[in-house]
N, C-alpha and C positions, 0 to 999 in steps of 0.2 A: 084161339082168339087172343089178339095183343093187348092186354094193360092199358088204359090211358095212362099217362107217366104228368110229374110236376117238371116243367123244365125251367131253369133260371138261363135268361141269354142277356147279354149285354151289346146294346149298339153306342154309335160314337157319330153325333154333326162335326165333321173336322170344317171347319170356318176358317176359308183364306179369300182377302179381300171382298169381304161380302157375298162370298159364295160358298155353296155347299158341296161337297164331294160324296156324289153318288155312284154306287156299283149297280151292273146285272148282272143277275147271276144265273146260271142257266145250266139247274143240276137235275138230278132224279124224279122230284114232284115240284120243282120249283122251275120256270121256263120263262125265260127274257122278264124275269123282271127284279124291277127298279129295286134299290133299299140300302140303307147306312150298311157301310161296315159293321159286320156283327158274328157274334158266335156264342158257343155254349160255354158257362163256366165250367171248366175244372174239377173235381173233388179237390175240396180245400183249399180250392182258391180263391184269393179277395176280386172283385169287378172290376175295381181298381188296374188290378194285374192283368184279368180277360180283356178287358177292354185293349189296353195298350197292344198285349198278344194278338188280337185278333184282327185288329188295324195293319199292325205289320205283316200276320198272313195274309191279310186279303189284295193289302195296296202298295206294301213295299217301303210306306211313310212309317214316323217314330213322332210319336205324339204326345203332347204335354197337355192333361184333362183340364183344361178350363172351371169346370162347372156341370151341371145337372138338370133334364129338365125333369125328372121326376123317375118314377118307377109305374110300368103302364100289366096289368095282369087284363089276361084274356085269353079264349081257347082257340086253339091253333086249329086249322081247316083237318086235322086228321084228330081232334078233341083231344089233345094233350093242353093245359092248363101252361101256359107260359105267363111268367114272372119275366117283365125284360126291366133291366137298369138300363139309360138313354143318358151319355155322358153329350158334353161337348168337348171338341179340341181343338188345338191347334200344330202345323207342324212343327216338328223340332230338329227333324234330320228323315234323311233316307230319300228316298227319290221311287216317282211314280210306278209300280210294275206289278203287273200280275202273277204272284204267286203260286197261288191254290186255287187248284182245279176247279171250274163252276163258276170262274167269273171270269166275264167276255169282253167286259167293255166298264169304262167309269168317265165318269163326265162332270164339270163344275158348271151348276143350277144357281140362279138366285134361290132364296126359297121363298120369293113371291113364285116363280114360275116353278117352283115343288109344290107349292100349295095347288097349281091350275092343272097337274097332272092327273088323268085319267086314273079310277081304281083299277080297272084291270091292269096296268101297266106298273103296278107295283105292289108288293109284297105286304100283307096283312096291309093293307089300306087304311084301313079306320085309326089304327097306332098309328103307322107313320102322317096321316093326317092332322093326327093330336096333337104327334110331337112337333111337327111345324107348325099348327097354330101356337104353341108355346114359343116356338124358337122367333115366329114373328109378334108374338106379342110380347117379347123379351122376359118371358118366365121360366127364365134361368136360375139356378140356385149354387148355394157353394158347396165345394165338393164336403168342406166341416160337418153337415149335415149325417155321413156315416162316419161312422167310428170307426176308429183306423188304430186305436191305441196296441191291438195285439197283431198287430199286419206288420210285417217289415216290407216295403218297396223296394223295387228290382232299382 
């Protein structure tokens, strides 16, 4: 019998022109659906860094973290305990492309019309619903909020 495990994942609203960039991904226990760019951190790595890493595996973009809507904890449909940090971005380079296996398609949403998405059509739902009502009700924060004093940036 497998361990529930603590998992720390970091996702990313990259925001261009009033729109949000959403992936499907369509892997092992997860099938057609919706959800930010996201991934696990690292051993020893800052968010800061997954975050940016995990944008570029997924969408082939290089990203400058805007801000924050918070840190959202809840248990994942197979009861592992996930810790997600939920940055925002924007682009800074690189260009559209599917990298990493399990993502089939990405598309730019208002997120009025993210908010009217169906749950089954996207990925732990209840989070990504939060984190859109944050991102429409502009409860954003700044990145200064985590300490970064022993972190060097890539």
């Amino acid at each position: 019998m497998e361990e529930n495990r603590t998992i720390i994942i970091v996702s990313v609203s990259i925001i261009n022109n009033g729109k949000v960039l959403i992936i499907k991904e369509n892997r092992k226990n997860i099938i057609n659906k919706w959800n930010f760019p996201s991934g696990h951190l690292e051993n020893g790595e800052h968010p800061f860094i997954t975050a940016k890493r995990e944008v570029k595996e997924e969408t082939g973009l290089d990203v400058y973290l805007t801000g924050t809507t918070g840190v959202y904890n809840f248990f994942s449909s197979k009861g592992d305990y996930i810790m997600l940090f939920h940055f925002t971005g924007e682009i800074c380079g690189g260009s559209l492309y599917f990298q990493e296996a399990g993502i089939v398609e990405s598309k730019w949403v208002s997120i009025e019309e993210l908010s009217n998405y169906e749950n089954h059509k996207l990925r732990e739902a209840p989070v990504i619903k939060h984190i859109v009502h944050n991102l429409l009700k502009n409860n954003i924060f700044s990145n200064k909020i985590y300490n970064k004093q022993l972190i060097k940036e890539e």
